[in-house]
C-alpha positions as CSV (number, residue, x, y, z in Angstrom):
1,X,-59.6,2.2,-5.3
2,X,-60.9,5.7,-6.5
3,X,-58.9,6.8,-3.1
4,X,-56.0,5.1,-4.3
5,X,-56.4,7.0,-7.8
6,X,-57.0,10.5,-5.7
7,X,-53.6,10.0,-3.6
8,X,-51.6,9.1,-7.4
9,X,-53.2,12.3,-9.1
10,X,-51.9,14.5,-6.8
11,X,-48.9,16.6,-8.3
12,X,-47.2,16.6,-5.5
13,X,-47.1,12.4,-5.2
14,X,-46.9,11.8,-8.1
15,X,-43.8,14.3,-8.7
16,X,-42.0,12.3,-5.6
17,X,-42.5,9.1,-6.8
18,X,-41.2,9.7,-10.4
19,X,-38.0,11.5,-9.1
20,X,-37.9,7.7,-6.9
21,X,-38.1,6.1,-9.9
22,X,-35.4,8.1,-11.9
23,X,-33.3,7.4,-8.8
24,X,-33.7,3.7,-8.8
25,X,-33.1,4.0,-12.6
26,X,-30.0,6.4,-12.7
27,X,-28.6,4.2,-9.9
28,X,-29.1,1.4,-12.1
29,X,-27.0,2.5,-14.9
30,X,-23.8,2.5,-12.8
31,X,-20.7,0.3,-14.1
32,X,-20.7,-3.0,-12.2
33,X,-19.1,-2.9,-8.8
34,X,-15.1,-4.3,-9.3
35,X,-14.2,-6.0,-6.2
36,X,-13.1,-4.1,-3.5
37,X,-14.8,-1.0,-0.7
38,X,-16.8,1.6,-2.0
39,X,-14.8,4.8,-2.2
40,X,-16.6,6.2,0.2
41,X,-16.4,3.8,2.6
42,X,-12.9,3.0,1.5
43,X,-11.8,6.6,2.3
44,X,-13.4,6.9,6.0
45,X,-12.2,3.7,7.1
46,X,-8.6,4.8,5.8
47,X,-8.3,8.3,7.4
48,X,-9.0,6.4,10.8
49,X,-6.9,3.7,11.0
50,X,-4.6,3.6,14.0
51,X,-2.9,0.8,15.5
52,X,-3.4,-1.8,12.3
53,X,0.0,-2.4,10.8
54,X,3.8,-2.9,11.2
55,X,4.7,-1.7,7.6
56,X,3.1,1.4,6.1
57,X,3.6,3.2,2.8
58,X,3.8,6.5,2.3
59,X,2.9,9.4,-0.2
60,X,0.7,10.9,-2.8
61,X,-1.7,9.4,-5.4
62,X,1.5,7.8,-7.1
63,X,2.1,6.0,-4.1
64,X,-1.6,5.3,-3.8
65,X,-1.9,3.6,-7.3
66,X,1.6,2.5,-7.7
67,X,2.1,0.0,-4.7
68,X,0.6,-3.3,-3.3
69,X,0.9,-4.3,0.3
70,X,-0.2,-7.4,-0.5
71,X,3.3,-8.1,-3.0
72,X,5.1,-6.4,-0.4
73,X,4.1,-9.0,1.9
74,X,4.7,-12.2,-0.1
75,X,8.4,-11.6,0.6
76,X,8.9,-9.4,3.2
77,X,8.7,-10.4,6.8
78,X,5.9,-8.1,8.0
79,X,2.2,-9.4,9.4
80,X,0.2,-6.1,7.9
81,X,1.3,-3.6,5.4
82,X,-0.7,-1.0,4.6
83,X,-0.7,1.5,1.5
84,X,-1.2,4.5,3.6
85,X,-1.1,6.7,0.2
86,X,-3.6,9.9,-0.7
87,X,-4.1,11.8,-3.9
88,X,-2.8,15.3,-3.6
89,X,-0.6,14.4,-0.7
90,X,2.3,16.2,0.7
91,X,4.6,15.0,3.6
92,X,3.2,17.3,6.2
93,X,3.9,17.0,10.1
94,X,0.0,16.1,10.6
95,X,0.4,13.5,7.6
96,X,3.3,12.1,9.4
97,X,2.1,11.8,12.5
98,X,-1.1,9.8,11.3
99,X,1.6,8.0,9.8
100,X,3.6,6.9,13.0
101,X,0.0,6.2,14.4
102,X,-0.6,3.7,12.3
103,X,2.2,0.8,13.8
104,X,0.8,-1.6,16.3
105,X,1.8,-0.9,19.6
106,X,5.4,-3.2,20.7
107,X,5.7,-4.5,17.4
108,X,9.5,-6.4,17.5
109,X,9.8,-5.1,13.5
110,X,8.6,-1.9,11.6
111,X,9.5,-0.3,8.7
112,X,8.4,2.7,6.4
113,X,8.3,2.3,2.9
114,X,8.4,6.0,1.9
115,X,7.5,6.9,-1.7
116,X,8.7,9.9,-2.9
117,X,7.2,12.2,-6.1
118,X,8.2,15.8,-6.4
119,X,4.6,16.6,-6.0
120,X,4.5,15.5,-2.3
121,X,7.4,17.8,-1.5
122,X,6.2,20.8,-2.4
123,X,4.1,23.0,0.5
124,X,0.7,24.3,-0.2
125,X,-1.0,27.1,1.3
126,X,-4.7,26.9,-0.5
127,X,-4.3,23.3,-1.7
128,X,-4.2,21.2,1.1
129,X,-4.8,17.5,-0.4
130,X,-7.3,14.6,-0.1
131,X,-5.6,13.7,3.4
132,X,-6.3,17.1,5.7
133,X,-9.8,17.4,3.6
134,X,-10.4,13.4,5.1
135,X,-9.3,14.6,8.6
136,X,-11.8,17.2,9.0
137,X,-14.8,14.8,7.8
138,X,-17.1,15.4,10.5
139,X,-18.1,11.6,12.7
140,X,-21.5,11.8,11.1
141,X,-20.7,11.5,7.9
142,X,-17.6,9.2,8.5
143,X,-20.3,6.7,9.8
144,X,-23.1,7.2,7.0
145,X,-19.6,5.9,4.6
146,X,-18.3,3.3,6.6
147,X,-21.4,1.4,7.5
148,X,-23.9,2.8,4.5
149,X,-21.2,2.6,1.5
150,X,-23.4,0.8,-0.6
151,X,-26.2,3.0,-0.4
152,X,-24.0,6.3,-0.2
153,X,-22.2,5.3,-3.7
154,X,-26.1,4.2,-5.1
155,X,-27.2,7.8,-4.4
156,X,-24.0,9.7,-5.6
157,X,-24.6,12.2,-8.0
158,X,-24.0,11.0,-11.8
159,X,-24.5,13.1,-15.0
160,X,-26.6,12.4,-17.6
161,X,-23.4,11.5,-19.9
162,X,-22.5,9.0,-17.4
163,X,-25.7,7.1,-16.9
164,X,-25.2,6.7,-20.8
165,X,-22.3,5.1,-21.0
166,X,-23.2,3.4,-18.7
167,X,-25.9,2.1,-20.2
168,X,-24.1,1.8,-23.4
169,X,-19.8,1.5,-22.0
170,X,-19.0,1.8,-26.3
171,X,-19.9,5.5,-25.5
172,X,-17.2,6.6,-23.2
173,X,-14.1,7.9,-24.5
174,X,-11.8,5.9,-21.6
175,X,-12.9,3.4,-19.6
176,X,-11.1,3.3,-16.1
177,X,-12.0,0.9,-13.1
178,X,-10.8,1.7,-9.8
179,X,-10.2,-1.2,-6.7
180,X,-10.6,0.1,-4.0
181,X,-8.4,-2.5,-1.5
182,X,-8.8,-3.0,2.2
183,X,-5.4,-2.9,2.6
184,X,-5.3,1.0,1.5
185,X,-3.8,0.4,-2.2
186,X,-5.9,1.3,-5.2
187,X,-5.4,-0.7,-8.4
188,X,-6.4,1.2,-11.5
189,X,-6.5,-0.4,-15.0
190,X,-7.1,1.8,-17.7
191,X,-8.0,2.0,-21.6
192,X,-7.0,3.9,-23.7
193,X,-3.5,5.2,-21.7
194,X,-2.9,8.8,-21.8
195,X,-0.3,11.6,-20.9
196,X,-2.4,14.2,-20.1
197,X,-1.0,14.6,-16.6
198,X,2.2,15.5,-18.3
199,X,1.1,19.0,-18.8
200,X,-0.6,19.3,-16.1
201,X,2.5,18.5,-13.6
202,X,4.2,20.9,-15.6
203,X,2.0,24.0,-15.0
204,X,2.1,22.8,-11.5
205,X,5.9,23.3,-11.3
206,X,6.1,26.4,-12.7
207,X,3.9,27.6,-10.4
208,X,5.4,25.9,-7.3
209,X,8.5,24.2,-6.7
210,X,9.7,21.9,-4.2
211,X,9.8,22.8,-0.8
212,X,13.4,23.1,1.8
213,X,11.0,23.0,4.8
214,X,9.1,20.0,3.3
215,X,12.3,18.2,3.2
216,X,13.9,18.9,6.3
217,X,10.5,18.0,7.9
218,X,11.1,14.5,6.5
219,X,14.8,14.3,7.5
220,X,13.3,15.1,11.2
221,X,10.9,12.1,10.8
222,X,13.5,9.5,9.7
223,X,15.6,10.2,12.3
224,X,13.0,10.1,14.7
225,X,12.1,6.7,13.4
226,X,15.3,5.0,12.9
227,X,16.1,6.5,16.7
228,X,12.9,4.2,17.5
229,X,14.0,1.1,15.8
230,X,11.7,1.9,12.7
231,X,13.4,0.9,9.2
232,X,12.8,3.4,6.7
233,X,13.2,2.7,2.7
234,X,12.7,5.7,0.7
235,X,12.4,5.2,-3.1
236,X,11.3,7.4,-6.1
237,X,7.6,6.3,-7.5
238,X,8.0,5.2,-11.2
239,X,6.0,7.6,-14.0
240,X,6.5,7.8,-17.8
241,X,9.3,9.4,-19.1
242,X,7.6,12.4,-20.1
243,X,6.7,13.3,-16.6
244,X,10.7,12.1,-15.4
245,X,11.5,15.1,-17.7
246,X,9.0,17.6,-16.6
247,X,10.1,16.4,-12.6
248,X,13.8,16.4,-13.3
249,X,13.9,20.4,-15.3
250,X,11.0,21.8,-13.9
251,X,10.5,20.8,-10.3
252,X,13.7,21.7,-8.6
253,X,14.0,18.7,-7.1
254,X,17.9,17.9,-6.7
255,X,18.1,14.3,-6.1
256,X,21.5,13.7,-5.4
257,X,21.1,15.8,-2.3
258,X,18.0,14.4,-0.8
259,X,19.0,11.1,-1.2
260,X,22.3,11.7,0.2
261,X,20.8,14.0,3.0
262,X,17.9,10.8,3.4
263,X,21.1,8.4,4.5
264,X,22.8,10.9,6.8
265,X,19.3,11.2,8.6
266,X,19.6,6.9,8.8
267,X,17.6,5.7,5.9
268,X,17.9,3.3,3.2
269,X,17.8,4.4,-0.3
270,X,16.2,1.8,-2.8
271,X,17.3,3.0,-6.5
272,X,14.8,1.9,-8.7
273,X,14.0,1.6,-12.6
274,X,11.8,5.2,-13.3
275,X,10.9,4.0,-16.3
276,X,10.2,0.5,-16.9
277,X,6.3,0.4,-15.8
278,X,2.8,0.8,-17.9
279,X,1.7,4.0,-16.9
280,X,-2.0,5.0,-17.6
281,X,-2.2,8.8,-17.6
282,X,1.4,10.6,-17.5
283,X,1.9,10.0,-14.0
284,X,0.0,7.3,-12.0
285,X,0.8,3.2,-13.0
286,X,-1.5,0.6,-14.7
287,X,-2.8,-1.9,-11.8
288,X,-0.5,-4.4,-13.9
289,X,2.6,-2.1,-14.0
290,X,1.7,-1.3,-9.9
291,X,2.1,-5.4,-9.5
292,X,4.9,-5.8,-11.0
293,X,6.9,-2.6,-9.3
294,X,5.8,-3.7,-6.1
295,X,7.3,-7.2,-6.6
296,X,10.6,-5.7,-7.9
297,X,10.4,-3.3,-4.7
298,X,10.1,-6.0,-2.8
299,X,13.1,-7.6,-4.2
300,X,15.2,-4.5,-3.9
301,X,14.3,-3.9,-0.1
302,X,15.5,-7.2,1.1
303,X,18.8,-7.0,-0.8
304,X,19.1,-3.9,1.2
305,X,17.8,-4.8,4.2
306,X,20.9,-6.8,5.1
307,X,22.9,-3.5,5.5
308,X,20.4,-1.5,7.7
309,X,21.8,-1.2,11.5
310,X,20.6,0.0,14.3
311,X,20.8,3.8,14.9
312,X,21.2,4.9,18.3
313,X,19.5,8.0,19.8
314,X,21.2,10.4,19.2
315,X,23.3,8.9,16.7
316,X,23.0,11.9,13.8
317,X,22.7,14.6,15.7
């Protein structure tokens, strides 16, 4: 006993086991899990699927938040659809690469579902997005998040202000919960809503428009595709009207010209209602609002399905 009282005294000991015990504690205070992958281990297994899907969506954190495989799939006939969306995202070649990557290997039917923002045409230089970040995670710590998510998101560093609320959720000004899905889509439901990405986007597109070469990048791929057999749907993500505004003045996006140059190249246009969904922050849609867009794109894709033909090789060249 008095050796057991020697080891405690010691600084040393005694420092390591209260920083365990503020660990354990601090851990503690964490919101309850929602259902769903830890982020971590949600964001490894994503940037490494391959092979796992005959439909796949496409785009930025719009696309991320904004559509649901799983109400794609209740009336559209495809086995696995995946939400293949990242925040920051732009349509690089790498990103749509890792895109055709994705389809199983001699499916009979495939399709991209191609969600379309401003934001993900625009080039960066500095800025590279959450995708290219994910693709240079070293194996070692894609393996600590796959297989040790639990622990990885236990240990994450949280601030002081966060282990208060929560400990006490009537602190925090918003309160947001994130489900991470297998099936790559990320429902968000949050309280009080916002428009604080408004501004944001804004600044954003002042700084730098939309990109000619990001484009023409994406023309290349849907020919490619639809010279394959692939079905691709392009469609414009629903925001507020605020950030339709900012997008349609500010952005230099010209619409009328990429959807028209999006049919030449063989896809099919899906027009849909910009404006008719919750939106949480100015930009991204309420889980709800995500539900009930994906339903409706549902709907709109197979009305439009019956008109898609085959394109030949060579076809729009």
């Amino acid at each position: 006993m008095k050796k057991l009282k020697q080891i405690f005294s010691d600084r040393t000991v005694a420092t390591v086991l209260l920083a365990i015990v503020l660990m354990v504690v601090m851990g503690s205070l964490r919101p309850d899990k929602v259902p769903g992958l830890y982020p971590k281990e949600y964001w490894a297994t994503k940037i490494h699927w391959k092979n796992c899907a005959d439909g796949v969506i496409t785009g930025d954190s719009r696309a991320l938040m904004g559509v649901s495989p799983e109400e794609l799939q209740k009336n559209l006939l495809y086995r696995q659809i995946r939400n293949y969306g990242f925040g920051a995202n732009w349509y690089s070649r790498q990103y749509l690469e890792a895109t055709e990557a994705l389809f199983w290997e001699g499916a009979d039917k495939r399709a991209v579902f191609m969600g379309i923002s401003p934001h993900s045409l625009t080039h960066r230089e500095t800025v590279q997005g959450h995708f290219i970040e994910l693709s240079r995670q070293s194996k070692q710590d894609s393996f600590l998040d796959i297989h040790f998510g639990a622990m990885v998101n236990f240990f994450e560093p949280m601030s002081f202000r966060d282990a208060m609320q929560g400990l006490l959720p009537s602190l925090a000004p918003t309160h947001t919960l994130k489900n991470y899905r297998p099936d790559g889509w990320v429902a968000v439901h949050k309280q009080p809503l916002s428009l604080d990405e408004v501004k944001r986007y804004r600044k954003i597109f002042e700084d730098r428009q939309v990109s000619d070469e990001v484009i023409n990048t994406i023309m290349e791929y849907v020919t490619k595709w639809r010279s394959q057999g692939i079905d691709v749907y392009g469609f414009i993500l629903p925001t507020c009207p605020q950030m339709v505004d900012v997008e349609q003045q500010v952005s230099g996006f010209n619409q009328d010209a990429f959807v028209a140059d999006f049919k030449r190249a063989g896809g099919t246009w899906i027009d849909v209602d910009l404006c008719k969904y919750e939106c949480i922050d100015g930009s991204h849609l309420q889980d709800t609002g995500a539900l009930q867009f994906s339903q409706d794109l549902a709907a709109l894709i197979l009305e439009a399905a019956d008109d898609v033909k085959p394109v030949n090789v060579g076809e729009n060249k």
